[in-house]
C-alpha positions as CSV (number, residue, x, y, z in Angstrom):
1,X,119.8,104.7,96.0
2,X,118.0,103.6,99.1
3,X,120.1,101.4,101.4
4,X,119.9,99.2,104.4
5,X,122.5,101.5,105.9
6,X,120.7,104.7,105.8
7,X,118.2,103.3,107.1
8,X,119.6,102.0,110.4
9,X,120.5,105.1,111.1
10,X,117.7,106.8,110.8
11,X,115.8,104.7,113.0
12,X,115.9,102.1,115.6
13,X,114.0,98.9,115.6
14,X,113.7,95.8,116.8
15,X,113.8,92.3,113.9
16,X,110.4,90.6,114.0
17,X,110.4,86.6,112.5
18,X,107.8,86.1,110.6
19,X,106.8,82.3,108.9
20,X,104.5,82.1,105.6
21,X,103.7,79.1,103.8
22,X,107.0,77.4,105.6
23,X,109.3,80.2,104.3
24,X,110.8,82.7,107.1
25,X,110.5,86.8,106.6
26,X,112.4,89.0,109.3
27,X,111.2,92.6,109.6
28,X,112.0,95.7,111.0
29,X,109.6,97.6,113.2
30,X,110.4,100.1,115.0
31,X,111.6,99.7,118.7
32,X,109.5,102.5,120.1
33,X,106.4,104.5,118.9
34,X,106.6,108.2,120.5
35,X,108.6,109.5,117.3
36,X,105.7,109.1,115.5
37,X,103.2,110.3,117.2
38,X,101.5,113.9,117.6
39,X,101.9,114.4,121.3
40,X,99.4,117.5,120.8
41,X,97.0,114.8,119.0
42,X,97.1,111.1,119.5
43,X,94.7,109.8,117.4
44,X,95.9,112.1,114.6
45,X,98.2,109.9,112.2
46,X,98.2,107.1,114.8
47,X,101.5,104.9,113.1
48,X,99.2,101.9,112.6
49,X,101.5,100.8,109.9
50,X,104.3,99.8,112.3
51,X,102.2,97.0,113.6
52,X,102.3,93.6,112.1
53,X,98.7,92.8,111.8
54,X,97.2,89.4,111.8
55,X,95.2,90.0,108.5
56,X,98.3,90.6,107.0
57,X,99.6,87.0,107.1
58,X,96.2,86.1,106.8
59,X,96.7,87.8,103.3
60,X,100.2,87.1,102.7
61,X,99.3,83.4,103.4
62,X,96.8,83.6,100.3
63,X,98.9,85.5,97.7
64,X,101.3,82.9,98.0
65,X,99.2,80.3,96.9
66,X,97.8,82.8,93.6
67,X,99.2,81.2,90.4
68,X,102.5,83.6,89.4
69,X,101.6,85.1,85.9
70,X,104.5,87.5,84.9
71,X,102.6,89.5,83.1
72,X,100.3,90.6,85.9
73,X,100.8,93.4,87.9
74,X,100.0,93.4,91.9
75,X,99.2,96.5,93.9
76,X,99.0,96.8,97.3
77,X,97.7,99.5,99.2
78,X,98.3,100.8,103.1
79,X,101.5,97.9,103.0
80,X,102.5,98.5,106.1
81,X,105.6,97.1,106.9
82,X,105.6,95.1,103.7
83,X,105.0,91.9,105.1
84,X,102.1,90.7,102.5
85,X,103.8,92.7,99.5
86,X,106.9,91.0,100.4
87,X,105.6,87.2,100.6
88,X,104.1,87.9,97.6
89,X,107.0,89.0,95.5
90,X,109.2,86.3,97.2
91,X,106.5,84.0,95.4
92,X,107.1,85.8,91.9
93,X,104.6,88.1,91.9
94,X,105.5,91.2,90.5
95,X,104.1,93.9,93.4
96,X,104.0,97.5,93.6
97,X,104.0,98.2,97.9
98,X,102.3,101.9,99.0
99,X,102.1,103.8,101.9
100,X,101.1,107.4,103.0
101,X,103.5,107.6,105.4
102,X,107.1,108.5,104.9
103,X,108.2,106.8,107.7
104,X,106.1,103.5,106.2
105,X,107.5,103.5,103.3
106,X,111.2,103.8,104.9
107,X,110.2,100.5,106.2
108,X,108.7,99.0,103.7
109,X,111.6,99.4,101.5
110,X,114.1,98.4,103.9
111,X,112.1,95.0,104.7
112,X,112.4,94.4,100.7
113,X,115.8,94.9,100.6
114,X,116.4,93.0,103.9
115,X,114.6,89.8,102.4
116,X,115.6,89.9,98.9
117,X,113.3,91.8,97.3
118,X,115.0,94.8,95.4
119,X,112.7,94.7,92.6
120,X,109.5,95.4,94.4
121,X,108.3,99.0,94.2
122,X,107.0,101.6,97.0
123,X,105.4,104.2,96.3
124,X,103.6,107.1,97.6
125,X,99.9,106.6,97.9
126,X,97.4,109.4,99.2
127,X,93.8,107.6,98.8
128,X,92.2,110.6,99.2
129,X,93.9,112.4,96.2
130,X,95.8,109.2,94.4
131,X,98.6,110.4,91.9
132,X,99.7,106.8,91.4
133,X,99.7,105.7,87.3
134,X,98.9,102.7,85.8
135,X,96.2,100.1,86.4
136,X,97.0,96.6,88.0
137,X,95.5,93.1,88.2
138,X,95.2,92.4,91.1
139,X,95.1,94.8,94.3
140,X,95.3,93.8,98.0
141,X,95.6,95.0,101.4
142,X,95.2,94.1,104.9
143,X,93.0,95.8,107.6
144,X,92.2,98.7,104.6
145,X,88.2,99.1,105.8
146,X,89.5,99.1,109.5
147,X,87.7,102.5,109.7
148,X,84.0,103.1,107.9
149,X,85.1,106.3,106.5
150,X,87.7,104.8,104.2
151,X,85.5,103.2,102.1
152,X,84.8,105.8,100.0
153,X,88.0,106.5,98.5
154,X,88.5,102.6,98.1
155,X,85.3,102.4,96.1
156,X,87.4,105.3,94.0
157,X,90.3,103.4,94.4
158,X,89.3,100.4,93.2
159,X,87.7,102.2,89.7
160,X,90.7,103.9,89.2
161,X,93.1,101.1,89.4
162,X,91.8,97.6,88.8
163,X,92.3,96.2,85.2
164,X,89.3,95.0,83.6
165,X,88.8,91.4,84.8
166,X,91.2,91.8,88.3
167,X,91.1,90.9,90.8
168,X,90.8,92.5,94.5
169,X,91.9,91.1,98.0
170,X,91.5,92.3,101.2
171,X,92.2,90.7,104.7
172,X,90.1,91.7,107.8
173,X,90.1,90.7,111.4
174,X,85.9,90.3,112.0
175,X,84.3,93.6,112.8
176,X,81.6,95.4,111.8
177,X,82.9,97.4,109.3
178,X,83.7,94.5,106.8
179,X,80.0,94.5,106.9
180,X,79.6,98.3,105.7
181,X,82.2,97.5,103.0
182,X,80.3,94.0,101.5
183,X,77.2,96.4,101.7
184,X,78.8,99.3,99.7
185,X,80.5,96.7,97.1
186,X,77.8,94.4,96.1
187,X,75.8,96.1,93.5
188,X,79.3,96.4,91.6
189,X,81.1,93.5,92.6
190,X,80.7,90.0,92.7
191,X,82.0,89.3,96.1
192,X,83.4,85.7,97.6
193,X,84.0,86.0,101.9
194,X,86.4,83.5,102.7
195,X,87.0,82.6,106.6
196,X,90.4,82.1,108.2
197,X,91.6,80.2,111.2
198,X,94.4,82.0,112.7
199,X,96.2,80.4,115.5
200,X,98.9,82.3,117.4
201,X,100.2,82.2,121.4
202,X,97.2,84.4,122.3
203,X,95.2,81.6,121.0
204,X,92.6,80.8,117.9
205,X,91.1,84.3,115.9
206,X,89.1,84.2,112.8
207,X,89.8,86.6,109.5
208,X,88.1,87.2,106.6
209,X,89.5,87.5,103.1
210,X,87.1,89.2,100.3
211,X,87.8,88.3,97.0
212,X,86.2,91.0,94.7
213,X,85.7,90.7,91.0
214,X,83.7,93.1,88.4
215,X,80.4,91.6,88.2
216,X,80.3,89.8,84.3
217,X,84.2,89.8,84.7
218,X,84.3,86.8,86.8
């Protein structure tokens, strides 16, 4: 069984608070970065998943306010730290976390654990070559089309996993590629683009939420 202890030794980190819809999350990220990184490559398998993104509580601030239906099933790809899976659970949604990343999903799970989440899953999840069963209702990410050449395998994604009738969510900071993504998704999709203030120490940023449903599903 996974446990908090393991992990802490394992890795060192550093707690991060984090306040959704008036409720506080702590998380563990980890204290330094050079362990996960290729010194022989960058770029290659950059650990972007030990950030806490902004378009994650973006997202975490919307799943929150979803009406909880036991019965439905919440998948959410590249989690991260967990921080959007976890709101969402702590909310009663039933939520299936994934990762590529070993290391991410070490985190992911300990976050559960740490804020009272055991019954969340995390799973392995390659999108390139997805091994994951099961279809959900609903499935959500944050900062998922943060690179053009994803969208792809989320267009595959997306077919292979959606229940008829779900529901998809994604968060994004502005940037040109949420363009390429509402481009790609339109002629299947019925798409809503919903706007976000974010305010933060660093000041006032906007995200965008789409909100994707099966065109005649809606």
């Amino acid at each position: 069984m996974y446990s908090l202890d393991r992990f802490h030794r394992l890795y060192e980190t550093v707690t991060i608070p984090v306040t959704i819809a008036g409720q506080t999350m702590t998380l563990f990220q980890p204290r330094a970065l050079d362990r996960f990184i290729d010194s022989r490559d960058v770029m290659a398998g950059f650990p972007l998943w030990a950030k806490i993104w902004e378009a994650s509580a973006v997202l975490a601030g919307y799943l929150v306010s979803l009406p909880v239906d036991p019965g439905k099933q919440m998948l959410e790809i590249g989690c991260g730290l967990g921080l959007a899976g976890i709101a969402a659970a702590k909310a009663g949604h039933r939520v299936t976390m994934t990762e590529i990343d070993a290391d991410a999903i070490n985190f992911a799970r300990a976050n559960a654990l740490a804020n009272g989440c055991p019954g969340i899953t995390v799973e392995s999840l390659d999108w390139n070559t997805p091994a994951l069963k099961g279809r959900y209702d609903y499935i959500v990410g944050s900062e998922t089309m943060y690179k053009s050449g994803d969208i792809d395998a989320l267009e595959l994604l997306f077919d292979r996993y959606l229940n008829p009738g779900g529901t998809i969510i994604l968060g994004t900071k502005v940037r040109s590629t949420g363009v390429d993504f509402w481009q790609r998704m339109r002629h299947g999709y019925d798409i809503r683009v919903l706007k976000q203030k974010l305010r933060s120490d660093q000041g006032e940023e906007y995200m965008l939420l789409f909100r994707l449903q099966s065109k005649g599903q809606r």
